[in-house]
N, CA, C and O atoms as CSV, one atom per row, in Angstrom:
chain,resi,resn,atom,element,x,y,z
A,1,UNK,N,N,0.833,-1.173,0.000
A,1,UNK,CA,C,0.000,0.000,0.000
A,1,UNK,C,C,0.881,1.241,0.000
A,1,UNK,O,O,1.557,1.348,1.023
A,2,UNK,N,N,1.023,2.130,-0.837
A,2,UNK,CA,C,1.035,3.751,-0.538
A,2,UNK,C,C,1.149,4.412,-0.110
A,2,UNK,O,O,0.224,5.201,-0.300
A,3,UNK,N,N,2.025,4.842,0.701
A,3,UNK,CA,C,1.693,6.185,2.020
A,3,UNK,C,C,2.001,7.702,1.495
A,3,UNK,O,O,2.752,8.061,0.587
A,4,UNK,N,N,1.369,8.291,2.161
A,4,UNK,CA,C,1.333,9.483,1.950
A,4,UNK,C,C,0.122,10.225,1.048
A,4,UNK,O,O,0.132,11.416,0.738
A,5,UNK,N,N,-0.693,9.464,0.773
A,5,UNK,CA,C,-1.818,10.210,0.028
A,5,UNK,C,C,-2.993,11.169,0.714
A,5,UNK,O,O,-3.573,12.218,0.437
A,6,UNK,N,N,-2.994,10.126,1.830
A,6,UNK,CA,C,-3.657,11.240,2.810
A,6,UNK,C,C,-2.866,11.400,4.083
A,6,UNK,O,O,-1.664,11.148,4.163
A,7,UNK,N,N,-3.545,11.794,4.976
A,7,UNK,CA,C,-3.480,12.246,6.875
A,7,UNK,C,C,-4.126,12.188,7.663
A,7,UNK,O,O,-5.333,12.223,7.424
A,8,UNK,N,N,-3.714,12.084,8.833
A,8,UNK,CA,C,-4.991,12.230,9.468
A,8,UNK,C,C,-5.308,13.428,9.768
A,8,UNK,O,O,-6.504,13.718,9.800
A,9,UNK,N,N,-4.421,14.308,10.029
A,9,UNK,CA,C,-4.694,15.965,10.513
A,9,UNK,C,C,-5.604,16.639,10.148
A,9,UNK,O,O,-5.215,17.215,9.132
A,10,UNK,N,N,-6.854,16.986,10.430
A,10,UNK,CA,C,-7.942,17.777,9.753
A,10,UNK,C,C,-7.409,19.182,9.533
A,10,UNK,O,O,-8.164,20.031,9.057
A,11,UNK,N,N,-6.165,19.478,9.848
A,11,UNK,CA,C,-5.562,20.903,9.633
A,11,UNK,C,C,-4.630,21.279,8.628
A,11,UNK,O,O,-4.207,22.417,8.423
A,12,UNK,N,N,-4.347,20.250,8.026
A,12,UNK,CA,C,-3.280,20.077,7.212
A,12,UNK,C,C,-3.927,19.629,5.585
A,12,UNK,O,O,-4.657,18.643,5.689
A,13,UNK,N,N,-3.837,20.018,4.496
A,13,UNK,CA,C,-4.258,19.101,3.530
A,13,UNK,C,C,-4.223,17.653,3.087
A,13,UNK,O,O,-3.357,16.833,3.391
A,14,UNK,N,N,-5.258,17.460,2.347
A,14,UNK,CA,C,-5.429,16.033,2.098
A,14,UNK,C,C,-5.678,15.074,3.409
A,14,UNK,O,O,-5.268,13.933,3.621
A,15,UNK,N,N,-6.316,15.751,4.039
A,15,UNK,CA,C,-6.435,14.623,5.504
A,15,UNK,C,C,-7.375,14.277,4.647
A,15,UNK,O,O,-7.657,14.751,3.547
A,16,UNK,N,N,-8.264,12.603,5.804
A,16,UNK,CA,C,-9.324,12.053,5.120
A,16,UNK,C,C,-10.096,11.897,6.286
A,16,UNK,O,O,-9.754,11.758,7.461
A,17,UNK,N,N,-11.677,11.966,5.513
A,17,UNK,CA,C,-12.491,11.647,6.567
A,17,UNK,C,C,-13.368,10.495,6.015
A,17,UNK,O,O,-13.765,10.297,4.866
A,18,UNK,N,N,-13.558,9.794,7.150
A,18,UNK,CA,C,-14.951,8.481,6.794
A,18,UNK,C,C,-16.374,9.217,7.019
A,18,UNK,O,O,-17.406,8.764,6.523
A,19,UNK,N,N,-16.348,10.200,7.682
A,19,UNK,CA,C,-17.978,10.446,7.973
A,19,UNK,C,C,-18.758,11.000,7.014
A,19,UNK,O,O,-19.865,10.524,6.764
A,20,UNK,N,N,-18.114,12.406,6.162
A,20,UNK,CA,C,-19.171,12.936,5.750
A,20,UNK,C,C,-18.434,13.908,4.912
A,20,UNK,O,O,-17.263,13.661,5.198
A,21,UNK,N,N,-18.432,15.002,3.925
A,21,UNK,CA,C,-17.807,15.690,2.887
A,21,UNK,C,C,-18.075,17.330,4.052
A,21,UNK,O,O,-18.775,18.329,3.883
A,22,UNK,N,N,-17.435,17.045,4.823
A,22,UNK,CA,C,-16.869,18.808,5.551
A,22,UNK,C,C,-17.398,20.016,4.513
A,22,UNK,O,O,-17.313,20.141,3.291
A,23,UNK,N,N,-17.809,20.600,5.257
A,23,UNK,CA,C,-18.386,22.297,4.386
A,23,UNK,C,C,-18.175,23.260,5.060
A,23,UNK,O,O,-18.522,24.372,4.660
A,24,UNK,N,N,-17.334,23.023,6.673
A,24,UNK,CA,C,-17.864,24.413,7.811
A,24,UNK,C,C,-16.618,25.570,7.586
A,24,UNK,O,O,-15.721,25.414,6.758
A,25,UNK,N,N,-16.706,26.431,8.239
A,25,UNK,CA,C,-16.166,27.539,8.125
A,25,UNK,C,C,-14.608,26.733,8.669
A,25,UNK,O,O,-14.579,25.782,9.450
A,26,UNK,N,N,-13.867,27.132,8.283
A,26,UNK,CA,C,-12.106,26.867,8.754
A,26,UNK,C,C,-11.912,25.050,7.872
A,26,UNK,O,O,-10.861,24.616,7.400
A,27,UNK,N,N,-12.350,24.817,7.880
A,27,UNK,CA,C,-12.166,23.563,6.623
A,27,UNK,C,C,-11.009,23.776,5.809
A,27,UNK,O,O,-10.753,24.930,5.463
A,28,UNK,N,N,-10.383,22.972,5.507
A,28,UNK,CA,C,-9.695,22.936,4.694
A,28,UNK,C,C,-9.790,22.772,3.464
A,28,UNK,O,O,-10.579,21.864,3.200
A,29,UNK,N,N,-9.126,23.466,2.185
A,29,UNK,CA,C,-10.110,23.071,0.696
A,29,UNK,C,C,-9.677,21.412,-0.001
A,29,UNK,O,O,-10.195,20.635,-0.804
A,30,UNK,N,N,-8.482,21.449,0.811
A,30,UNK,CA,C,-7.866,20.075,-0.075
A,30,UNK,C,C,-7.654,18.938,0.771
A,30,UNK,O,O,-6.714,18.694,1.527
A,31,UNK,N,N,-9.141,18.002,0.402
A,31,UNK,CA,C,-9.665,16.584,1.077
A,31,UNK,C,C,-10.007,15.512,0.762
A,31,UNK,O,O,-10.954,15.615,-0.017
A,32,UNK,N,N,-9.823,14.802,0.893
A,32,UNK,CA,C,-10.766,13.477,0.576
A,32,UNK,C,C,-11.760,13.120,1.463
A,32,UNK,O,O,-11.510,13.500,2.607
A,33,UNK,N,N,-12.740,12.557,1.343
A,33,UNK,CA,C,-14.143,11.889,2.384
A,33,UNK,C,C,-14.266,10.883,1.569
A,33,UNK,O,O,-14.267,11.062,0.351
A,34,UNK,N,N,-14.387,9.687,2.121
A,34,UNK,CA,C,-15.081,8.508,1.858
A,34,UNK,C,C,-16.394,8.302,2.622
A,34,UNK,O,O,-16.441,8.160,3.844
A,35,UNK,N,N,-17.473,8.298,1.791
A,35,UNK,CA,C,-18.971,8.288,2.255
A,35,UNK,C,C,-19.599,6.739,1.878
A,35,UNK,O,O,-19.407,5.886,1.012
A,36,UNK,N,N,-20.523,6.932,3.153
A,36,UNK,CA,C,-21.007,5.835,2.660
A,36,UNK,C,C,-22.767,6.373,2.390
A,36,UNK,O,O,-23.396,6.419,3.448
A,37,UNK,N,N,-23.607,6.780,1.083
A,37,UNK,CA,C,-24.249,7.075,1.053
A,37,UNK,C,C,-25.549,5.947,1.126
A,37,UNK,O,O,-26.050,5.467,0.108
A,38,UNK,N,N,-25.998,5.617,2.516
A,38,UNK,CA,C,-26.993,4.604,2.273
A,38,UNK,C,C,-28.431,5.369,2.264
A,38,UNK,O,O,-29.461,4.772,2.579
A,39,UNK,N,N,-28.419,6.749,1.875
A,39,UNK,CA,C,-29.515,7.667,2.111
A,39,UNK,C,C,-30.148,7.869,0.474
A,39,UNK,O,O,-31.132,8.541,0.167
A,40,UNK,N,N,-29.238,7.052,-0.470
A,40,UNK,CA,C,-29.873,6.694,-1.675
A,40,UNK,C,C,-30.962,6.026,-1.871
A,40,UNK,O,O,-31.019,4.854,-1.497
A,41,UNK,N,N,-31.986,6.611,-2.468
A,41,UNK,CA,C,-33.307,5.881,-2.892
A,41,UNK,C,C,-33.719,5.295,-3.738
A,41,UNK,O,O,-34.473,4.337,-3.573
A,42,UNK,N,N,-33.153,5.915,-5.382
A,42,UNK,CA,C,-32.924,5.380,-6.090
A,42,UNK,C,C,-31.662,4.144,-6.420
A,42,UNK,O,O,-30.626,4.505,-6.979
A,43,UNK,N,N,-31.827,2.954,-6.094
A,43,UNK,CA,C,-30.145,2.537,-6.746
A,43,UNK,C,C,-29.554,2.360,-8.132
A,43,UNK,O,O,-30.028,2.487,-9.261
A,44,UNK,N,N,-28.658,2.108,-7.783
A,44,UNK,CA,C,-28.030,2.083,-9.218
A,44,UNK,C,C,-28.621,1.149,-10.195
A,44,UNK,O,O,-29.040,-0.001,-10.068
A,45,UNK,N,N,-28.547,1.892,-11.132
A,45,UNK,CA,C,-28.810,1.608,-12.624
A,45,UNK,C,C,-27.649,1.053,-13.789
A,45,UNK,O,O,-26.788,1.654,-14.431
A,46,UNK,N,N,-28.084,-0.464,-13.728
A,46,UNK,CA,C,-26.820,-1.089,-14.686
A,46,UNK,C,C,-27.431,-1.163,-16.660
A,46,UNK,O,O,-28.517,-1.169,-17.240
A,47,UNK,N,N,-26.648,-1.185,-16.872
A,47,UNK,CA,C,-26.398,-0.938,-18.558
A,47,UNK,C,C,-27.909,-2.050,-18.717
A,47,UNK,O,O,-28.993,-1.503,-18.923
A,48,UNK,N,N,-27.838,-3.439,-18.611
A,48,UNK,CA,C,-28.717,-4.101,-18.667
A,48,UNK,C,C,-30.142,-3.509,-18.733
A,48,UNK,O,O,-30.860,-4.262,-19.392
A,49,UNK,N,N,-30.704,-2.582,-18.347
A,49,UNK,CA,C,-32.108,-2.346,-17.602
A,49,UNK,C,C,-32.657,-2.347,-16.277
A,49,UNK,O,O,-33.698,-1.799,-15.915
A,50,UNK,N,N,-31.646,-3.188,-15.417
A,50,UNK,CA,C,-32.256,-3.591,-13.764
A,50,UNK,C,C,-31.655,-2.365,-13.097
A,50,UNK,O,O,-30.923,-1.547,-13.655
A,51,UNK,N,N,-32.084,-2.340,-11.743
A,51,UNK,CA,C,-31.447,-1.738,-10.469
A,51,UNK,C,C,-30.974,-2.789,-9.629
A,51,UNK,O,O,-31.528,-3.831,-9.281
A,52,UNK,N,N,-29.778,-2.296,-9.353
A,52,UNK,CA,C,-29.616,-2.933,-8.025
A,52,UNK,C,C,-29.127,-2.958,-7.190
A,52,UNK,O,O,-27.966,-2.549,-7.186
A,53,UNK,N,N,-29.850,-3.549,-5.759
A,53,UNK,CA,C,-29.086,-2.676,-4.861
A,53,UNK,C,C,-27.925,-3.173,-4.320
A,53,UNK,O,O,-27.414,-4.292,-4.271
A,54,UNK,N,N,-27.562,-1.831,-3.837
A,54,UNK,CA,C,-25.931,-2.026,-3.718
A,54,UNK,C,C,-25.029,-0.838,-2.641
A,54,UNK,O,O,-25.206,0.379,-2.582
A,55,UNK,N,N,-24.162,-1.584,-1.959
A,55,UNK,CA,C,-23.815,-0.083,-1.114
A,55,UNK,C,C,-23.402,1.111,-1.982
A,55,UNK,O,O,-23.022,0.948,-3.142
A,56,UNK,N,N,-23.472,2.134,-1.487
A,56,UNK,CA,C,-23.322,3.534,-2.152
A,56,UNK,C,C,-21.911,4.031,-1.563
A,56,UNK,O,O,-22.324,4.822,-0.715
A,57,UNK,N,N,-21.052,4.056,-1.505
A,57,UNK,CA,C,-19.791,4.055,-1.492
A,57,UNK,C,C,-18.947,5.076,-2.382
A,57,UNK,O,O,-18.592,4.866,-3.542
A,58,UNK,N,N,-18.761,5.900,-1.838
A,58,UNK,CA,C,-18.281,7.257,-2.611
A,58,UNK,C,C,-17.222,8.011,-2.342
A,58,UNK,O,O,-17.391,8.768,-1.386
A,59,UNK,N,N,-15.856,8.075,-3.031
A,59,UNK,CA,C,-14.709,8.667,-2.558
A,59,UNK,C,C,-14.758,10.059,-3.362
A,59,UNK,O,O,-14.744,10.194,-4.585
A,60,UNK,N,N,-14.832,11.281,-2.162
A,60,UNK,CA,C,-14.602,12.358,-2.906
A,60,UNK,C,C,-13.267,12.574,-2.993
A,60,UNK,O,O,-12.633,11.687,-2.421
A,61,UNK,N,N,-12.290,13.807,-3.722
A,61,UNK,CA,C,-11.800,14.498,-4.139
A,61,UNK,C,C,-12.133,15.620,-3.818
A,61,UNK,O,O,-13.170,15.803,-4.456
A,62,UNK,N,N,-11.876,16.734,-3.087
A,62,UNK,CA,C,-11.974,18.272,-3.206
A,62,UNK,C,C,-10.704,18.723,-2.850
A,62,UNK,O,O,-10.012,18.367,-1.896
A,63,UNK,N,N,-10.377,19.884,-4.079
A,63,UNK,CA,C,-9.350,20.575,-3.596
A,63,UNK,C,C,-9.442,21.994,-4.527
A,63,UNK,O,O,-10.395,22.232,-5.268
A,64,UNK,N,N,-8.523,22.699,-4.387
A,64,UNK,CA,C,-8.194,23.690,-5.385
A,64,UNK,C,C,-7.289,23.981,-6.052
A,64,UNK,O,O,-6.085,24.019,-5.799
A,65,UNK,N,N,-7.913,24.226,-7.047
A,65,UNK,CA,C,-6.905,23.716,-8.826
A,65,UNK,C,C,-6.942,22.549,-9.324
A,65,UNK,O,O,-6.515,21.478,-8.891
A,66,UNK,N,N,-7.689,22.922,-10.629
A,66,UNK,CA,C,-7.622,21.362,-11.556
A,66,UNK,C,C,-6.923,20.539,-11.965
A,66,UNK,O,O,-7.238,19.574,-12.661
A,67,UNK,N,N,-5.481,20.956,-11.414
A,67,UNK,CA,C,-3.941,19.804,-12.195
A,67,UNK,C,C,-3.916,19.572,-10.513
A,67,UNK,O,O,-4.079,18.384,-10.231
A,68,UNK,N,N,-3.805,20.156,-9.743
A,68,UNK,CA,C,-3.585,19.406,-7.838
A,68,UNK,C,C,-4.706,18.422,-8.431
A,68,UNK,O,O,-4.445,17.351,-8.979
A,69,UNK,N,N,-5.903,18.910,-8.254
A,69,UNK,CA,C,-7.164,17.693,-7.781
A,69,UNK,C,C,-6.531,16.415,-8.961
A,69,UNK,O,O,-6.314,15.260,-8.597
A,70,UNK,N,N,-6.394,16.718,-9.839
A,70,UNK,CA,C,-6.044,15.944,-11.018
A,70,UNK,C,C,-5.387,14.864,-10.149
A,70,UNK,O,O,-5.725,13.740,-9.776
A,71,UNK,N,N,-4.195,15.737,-9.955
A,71,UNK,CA,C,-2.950,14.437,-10.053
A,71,UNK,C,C,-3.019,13.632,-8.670
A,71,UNK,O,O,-2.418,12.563,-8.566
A,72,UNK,N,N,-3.861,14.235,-7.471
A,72,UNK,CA,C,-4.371,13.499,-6.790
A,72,UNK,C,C,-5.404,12.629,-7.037
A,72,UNK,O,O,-5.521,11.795,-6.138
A,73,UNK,N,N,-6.256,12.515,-8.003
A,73,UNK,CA,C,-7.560,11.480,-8.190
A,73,UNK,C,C,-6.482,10.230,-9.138
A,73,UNK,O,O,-6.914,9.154,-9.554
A,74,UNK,N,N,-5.102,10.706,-9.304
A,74,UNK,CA,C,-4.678,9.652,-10.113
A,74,UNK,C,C,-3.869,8.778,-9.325
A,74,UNK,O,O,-3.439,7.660,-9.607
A,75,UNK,N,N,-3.664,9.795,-7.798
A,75,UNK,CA,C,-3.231,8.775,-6.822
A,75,UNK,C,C,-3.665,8.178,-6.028
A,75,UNK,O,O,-2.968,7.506,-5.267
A,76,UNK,N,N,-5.033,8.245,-5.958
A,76,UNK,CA,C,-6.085,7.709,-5.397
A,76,UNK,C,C,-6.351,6.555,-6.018
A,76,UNK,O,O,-6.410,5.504,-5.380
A,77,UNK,N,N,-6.541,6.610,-7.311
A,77,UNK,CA,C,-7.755,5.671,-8.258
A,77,UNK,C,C,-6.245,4.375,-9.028
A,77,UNK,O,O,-6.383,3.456,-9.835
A,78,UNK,N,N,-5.058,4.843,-8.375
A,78,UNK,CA,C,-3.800,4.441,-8.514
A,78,UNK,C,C,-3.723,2.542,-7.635
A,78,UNK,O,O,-3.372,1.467,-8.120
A,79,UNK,N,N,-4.257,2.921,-6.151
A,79,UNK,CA,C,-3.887,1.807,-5.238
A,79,UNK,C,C,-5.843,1.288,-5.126
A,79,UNK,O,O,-6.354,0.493,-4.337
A,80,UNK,N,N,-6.406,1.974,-6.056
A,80,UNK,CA,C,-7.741,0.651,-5.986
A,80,UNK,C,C,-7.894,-0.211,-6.824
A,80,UNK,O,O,-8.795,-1.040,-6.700
């Protein structure tokens, strides 16, 4: 595995959180959140025609500037 992609420091960039995609005032802009959205109603929709259900599982990306966020979603999407 990888080190260094994230942190834990909520003060520092690129920390990560499991709970929820941060919005409050003093936040940091450059994060990752891994969500688990089970508040989906609709589920997913496969090529086939069906739904089905399935955990909702969602790794954000937020940061600022489109070549940072970039070259971080390539180090992310790198070790899955």
């Amino acid at each position: 595995m990888r080190e260094g992609i994230t942190q834990r420091n909520p003060s520092f960039s690129w920390w990560c959180t499991r709970v929820k995609l941060p919005d409050d005032i003093g936040t940091v802009d450059d994060l990752i959140a891994v969500v688990d959205k089970e508040d989906v109603q609709i589920d997913r929709y496969i090529s086939d025609g069906n739904y089905v259900q399935d955990p909702h599982i969602q790794i954000y990306v937020r940061g600022v500037g489109l070549d940072r966020c970039y070259d971080k979603i390539k180090e992310v999407s790198y070790i899955i």
